[in-house]
DSSP file (Angstrom, degrees, kcal/mol; ACC not computed):
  #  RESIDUE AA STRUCTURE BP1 BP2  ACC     N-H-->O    O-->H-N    N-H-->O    O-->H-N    TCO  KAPPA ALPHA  PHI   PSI    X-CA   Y-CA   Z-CA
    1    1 A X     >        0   0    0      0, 0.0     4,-2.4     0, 0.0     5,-0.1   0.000 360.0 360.0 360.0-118.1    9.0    4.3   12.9
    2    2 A X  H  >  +     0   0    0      2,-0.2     4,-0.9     1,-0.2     0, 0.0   0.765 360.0  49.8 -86.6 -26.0    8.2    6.7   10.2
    3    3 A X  H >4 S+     0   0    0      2,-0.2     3,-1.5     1,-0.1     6,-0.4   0.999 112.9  48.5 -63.0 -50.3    7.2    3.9    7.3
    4    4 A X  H 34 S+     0   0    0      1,-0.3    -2,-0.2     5,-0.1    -1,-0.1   0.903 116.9  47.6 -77.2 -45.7    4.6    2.0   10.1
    5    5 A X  H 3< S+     0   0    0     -4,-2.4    -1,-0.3     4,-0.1    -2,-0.2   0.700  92.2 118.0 -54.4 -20.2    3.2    6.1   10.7
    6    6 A X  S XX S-     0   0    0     -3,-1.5     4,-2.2    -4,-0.9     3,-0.7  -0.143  73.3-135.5 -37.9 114.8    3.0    6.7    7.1
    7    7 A X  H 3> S+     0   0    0      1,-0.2     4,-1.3     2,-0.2    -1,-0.1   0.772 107.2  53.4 -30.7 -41.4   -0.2    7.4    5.5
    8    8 A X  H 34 S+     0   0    0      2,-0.2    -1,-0.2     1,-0.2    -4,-0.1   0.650 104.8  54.9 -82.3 -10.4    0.7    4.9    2.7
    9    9 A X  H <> S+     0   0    0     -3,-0.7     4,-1.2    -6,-0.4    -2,-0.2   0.829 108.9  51.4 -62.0 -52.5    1.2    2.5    5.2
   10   10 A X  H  < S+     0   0    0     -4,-2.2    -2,-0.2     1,-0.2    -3,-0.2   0.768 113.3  38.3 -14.3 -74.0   -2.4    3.3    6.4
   11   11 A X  T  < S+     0   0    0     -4,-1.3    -1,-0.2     1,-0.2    -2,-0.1   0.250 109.6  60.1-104.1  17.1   -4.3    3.0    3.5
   12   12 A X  T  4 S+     0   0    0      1,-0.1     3,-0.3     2,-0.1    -2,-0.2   0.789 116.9  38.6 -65.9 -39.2   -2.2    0.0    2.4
   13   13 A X  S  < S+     0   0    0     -4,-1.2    -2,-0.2     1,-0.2     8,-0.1  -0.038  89.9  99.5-127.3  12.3   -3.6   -1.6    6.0
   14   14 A X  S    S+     0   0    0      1,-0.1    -1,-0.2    -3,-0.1    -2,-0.1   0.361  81.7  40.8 -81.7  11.8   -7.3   -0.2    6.0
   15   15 A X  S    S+     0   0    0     -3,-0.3     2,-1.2    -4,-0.0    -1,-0.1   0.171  93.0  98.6 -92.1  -9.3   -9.5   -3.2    4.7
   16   16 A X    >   +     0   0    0      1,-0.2     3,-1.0     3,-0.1    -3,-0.0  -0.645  47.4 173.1-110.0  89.6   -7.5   -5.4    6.8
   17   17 A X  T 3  S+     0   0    0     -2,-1.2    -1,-0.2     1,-0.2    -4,-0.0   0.722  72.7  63.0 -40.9 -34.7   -9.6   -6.0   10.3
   18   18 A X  T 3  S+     0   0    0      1,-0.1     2,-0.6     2,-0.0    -1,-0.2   0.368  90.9  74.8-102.1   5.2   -7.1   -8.9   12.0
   19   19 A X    <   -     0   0    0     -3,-1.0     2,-0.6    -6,-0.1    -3,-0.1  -0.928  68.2-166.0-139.0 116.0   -4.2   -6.3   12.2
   20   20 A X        -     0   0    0     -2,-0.6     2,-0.8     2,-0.0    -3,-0.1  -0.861  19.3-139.5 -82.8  85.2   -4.7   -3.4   15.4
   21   21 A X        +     0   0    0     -2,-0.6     2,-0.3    -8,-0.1    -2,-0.0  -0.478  30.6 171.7   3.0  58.8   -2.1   -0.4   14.7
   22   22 A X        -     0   0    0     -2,-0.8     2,-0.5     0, 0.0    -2,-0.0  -0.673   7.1-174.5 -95.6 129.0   -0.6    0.6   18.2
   23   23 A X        -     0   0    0     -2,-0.3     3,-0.1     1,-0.0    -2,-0.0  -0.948  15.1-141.6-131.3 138.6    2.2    3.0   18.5
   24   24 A X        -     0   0    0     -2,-0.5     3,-0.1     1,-0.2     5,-0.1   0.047  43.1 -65.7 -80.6-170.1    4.0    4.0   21.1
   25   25 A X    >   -     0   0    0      3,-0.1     3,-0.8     1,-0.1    -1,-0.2  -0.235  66.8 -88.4 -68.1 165.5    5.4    7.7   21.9
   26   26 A X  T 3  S+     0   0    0      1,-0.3    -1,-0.1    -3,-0.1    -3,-0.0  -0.512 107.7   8.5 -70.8 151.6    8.2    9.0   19.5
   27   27 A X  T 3  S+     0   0    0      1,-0.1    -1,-0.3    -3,-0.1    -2,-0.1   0.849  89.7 120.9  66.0  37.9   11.3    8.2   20.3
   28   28 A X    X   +     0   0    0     -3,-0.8     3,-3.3     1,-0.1     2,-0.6  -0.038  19.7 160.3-142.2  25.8   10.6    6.0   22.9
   29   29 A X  T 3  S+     0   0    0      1,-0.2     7,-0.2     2,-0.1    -1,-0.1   0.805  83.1  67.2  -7.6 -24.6   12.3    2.2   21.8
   30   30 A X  T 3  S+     0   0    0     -2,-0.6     3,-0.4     1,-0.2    -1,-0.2   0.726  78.2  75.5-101.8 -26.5   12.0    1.7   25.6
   31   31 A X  S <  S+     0   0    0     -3,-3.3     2,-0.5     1,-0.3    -1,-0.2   0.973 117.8  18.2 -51.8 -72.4    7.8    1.7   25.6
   32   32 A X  S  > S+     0   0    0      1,-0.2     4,-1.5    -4,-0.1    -1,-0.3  -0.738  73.6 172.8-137.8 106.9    8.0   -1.9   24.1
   33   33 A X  H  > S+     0   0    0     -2,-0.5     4,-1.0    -3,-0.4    -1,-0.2   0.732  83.2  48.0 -52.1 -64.2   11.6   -3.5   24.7
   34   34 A X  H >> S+     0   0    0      1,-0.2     4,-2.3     2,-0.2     3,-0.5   0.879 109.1  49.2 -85.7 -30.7   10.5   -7.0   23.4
   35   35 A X  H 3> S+     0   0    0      1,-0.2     4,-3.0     2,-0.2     5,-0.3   0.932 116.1  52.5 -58.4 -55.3    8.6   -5.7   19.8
   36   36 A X  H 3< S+     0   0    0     -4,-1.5     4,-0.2     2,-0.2    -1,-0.2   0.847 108.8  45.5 -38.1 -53.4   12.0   -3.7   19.4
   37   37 A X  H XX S+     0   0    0     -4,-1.0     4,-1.9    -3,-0.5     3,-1.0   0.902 108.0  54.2 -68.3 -32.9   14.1   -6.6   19.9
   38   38 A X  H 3X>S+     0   0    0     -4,-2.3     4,-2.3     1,-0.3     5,-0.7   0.826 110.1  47.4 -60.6 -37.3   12.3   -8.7   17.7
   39   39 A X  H 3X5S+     0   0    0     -4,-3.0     4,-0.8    -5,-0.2    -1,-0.3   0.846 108.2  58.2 -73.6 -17.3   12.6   -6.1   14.7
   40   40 A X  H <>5S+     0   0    0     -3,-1.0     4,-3.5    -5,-0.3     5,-0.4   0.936 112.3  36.9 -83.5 -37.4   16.3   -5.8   15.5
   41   41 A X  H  X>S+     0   0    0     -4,-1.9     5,-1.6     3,-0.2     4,-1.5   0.918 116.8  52.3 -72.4 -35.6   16.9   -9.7   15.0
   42   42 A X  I  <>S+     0   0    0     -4,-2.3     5,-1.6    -5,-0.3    -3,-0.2   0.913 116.2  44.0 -66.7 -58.0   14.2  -10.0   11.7
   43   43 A X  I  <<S+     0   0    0     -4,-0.8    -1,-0.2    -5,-0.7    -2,-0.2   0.962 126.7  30.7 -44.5 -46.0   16.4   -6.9   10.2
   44   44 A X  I  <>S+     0   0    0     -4,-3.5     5,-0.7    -5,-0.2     4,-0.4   0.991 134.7  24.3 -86.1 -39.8   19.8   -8.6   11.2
   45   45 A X  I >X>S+     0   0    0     -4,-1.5     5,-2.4    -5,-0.4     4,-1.5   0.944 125.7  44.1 -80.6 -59.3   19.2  -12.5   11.0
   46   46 A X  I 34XS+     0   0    0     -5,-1.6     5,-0.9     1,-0.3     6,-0.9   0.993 116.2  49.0 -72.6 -48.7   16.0  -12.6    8.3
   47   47 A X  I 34<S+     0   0    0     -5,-1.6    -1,-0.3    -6,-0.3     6,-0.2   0.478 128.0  12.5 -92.3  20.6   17.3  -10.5    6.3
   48   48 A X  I <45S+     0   0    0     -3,-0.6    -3,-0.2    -4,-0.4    -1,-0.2   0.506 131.7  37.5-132.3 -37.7   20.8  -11.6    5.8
   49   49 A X  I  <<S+     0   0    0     -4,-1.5    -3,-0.2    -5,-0.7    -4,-0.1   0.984 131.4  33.3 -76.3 -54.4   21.1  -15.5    7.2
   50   50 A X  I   <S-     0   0    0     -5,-2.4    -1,-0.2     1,-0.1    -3,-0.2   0.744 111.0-118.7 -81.8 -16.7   17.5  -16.3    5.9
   51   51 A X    > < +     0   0    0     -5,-0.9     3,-1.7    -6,-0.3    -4,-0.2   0.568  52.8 153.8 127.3 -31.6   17.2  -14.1    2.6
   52   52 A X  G >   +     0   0    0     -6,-0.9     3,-0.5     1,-0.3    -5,-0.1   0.198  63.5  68.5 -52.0  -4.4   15.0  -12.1    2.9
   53   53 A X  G 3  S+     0   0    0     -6,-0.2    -1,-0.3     1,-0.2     2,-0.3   0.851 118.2  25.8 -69.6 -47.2   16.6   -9.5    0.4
   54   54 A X  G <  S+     0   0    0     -3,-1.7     2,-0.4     0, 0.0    -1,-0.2  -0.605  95.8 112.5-132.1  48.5   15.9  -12.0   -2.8
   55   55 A X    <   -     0   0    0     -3,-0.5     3,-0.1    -2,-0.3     6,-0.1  -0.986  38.2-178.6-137.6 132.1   12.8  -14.1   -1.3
   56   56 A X  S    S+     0   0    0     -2,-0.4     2,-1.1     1,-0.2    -1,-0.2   0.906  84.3  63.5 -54.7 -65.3    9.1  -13.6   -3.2
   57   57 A X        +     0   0    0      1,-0.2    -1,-0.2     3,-0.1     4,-0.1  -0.567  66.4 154.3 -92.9  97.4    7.5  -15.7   -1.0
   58   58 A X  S  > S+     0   0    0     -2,-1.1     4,-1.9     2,-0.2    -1,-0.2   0.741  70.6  65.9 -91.5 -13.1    8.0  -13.5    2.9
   59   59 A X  H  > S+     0   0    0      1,-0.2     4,-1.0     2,-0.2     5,-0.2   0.799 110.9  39.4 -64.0 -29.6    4.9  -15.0    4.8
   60   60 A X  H  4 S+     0   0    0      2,-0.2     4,-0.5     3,-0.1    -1,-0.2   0.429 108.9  55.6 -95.0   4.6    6.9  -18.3    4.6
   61   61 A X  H  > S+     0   0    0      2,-0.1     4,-1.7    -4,-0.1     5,-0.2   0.463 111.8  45.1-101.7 -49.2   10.1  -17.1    5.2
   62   62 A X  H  X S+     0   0    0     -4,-1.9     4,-1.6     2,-0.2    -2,-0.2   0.838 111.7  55.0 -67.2  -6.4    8.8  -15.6    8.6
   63   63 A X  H >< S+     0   0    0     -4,-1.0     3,-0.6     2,-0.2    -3,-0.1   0.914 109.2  47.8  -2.2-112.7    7.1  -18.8    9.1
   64   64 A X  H 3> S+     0   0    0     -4,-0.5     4,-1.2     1,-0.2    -2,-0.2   0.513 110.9  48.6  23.8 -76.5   10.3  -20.0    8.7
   65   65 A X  H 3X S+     0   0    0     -4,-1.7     4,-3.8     2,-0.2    -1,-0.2   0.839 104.8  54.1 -49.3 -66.3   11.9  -17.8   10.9
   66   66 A X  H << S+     0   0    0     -4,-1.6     4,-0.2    -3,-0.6     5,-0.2   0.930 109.0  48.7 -48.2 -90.1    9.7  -18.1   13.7
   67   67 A X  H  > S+     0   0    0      2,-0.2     4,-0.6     1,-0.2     3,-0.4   0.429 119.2  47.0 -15.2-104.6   10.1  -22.7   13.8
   68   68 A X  H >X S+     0   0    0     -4,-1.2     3,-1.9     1,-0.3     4,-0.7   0.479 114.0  50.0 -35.8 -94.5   14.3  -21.7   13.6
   69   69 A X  H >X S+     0   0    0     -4,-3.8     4,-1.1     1,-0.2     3,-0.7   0.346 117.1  32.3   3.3 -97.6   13.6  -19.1   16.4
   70   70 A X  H 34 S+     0   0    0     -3,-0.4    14,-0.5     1,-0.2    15,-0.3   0.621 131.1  36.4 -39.0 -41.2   11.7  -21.3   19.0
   71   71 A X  H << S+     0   0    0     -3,-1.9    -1,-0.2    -4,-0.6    -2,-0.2   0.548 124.3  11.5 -76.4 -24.8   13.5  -24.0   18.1
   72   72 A X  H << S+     0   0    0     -4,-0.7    10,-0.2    -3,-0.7    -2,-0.1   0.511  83.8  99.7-122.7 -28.0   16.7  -23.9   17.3
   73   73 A X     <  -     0   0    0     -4,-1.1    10,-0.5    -5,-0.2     2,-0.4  -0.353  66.0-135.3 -65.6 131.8   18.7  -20.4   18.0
   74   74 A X        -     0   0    0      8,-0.1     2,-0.5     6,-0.1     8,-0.2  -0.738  20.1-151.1 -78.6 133.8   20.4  -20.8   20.9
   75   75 A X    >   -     0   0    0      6,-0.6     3,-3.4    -2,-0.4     6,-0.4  -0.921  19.1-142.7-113.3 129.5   20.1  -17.7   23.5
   76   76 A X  G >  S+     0   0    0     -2,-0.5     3,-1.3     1,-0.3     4,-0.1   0.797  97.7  59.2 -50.0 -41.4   22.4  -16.7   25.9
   77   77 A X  G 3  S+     0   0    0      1,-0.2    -1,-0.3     2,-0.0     3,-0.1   0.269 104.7  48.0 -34.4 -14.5   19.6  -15.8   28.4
   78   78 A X  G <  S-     0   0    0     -3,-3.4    -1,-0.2     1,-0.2    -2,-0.2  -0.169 132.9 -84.7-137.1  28.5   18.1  -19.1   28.6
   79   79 A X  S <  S-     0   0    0     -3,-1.3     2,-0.9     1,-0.2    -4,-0.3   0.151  77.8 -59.5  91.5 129.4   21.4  -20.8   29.1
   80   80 A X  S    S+     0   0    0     -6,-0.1     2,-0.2    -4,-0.1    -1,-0.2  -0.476 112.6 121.8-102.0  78.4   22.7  -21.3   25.3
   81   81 A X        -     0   0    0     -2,-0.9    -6,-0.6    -6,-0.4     5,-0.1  -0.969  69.0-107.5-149.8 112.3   19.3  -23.3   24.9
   82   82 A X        -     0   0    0     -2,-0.2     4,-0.5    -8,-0.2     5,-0.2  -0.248  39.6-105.8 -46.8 145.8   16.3  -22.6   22.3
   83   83 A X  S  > S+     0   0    0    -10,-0.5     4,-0.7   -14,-0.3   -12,-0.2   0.524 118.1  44.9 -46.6 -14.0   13.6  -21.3   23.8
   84   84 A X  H  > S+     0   0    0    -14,-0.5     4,-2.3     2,-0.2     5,-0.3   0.735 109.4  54.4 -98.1 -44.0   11.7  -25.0   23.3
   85   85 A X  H  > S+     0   0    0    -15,-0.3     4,-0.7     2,-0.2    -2,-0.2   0.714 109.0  43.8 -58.9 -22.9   14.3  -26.5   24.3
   86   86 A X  H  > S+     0   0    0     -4,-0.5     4,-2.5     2,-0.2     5,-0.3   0.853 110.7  65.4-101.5 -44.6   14.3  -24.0   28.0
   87   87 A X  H  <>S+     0   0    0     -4,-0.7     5,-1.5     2,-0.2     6,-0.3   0.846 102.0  38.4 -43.1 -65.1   10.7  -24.9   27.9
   88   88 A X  H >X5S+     0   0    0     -4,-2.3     3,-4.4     4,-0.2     4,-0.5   0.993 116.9  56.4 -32.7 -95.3   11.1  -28.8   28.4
   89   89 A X  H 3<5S+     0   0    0     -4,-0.7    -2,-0.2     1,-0.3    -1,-0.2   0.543 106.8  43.1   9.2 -76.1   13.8  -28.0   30.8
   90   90 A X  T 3<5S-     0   0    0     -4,-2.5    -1,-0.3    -3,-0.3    -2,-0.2   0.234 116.9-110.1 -89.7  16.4   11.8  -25.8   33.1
   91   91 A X  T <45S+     0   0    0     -3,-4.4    -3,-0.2    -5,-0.3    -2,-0.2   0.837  78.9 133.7  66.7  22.4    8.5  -28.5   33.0
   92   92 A X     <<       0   0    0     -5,-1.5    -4,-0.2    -4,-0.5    -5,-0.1   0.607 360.0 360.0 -80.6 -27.1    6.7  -25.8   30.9
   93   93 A X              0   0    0     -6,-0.3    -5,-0.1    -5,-0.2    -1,-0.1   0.742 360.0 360.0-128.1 360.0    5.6  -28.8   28.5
C-alpha cells in the first residue's frame, strides 16, 4: 500500500537491482489475489506465532517461514495436507 508507494521506500530500494517494483491499481486487492494472501498470513502467522515483533535477525525468520510453510502448515485446499506433502500425493515429485 502506501509504505511500498512511498518515496522513502524508493530511495531505501534504489541501489538494489535483484528487486523489480510492480504495483497494481489502487484499491484493487483483487489484481494479485495470491501476493495479497501471502501478506495476509506473514502479517497474521510471522508476526505473532513466529515472532517477528522481537526478531533482529528477519531474512531467517522468513526463511524460516517459508520451510514451515511448504512443509508443514496444513491447508484446507489441499486436503488438510502441506503443500509438499500434496505435491508427493499428486506425483508432482
Amino acid at each position: 500500500g502506501s509504505i511500498y508507494s512511498s518515496k522513502a521506500f524508493s530511495k531505501a530500494h534504489e541501489h538494489c537491482t535483484s528487486i523489480k517494483r510492480s504495483m497494481s491499481r489502487v484499491a484493487t486487492p483483487t489484481d494479485n489475489p495470491i501476493i495479497e494472501a501471502l501478506n495476509g498470513w506473514i502479517k497474521e502467522e510471522l508476526y505473532i506465532d513466529f515472532g517477528l515483533y522481537r526478531s533482529k535477525n528477519v531474512p531467517q525468520l522468513i526463511n524460516n517461514y517459508i520451510k514451515y510453510f511448504n512443509n508443514y502448515r496444513l491447508s484446507s485446499k489441499l486436503h488438510y495436507k502441506s503443500p509438499a506433502q500434496f505435491r508427493i500425493e499428486q506425483g508432482f515429485v
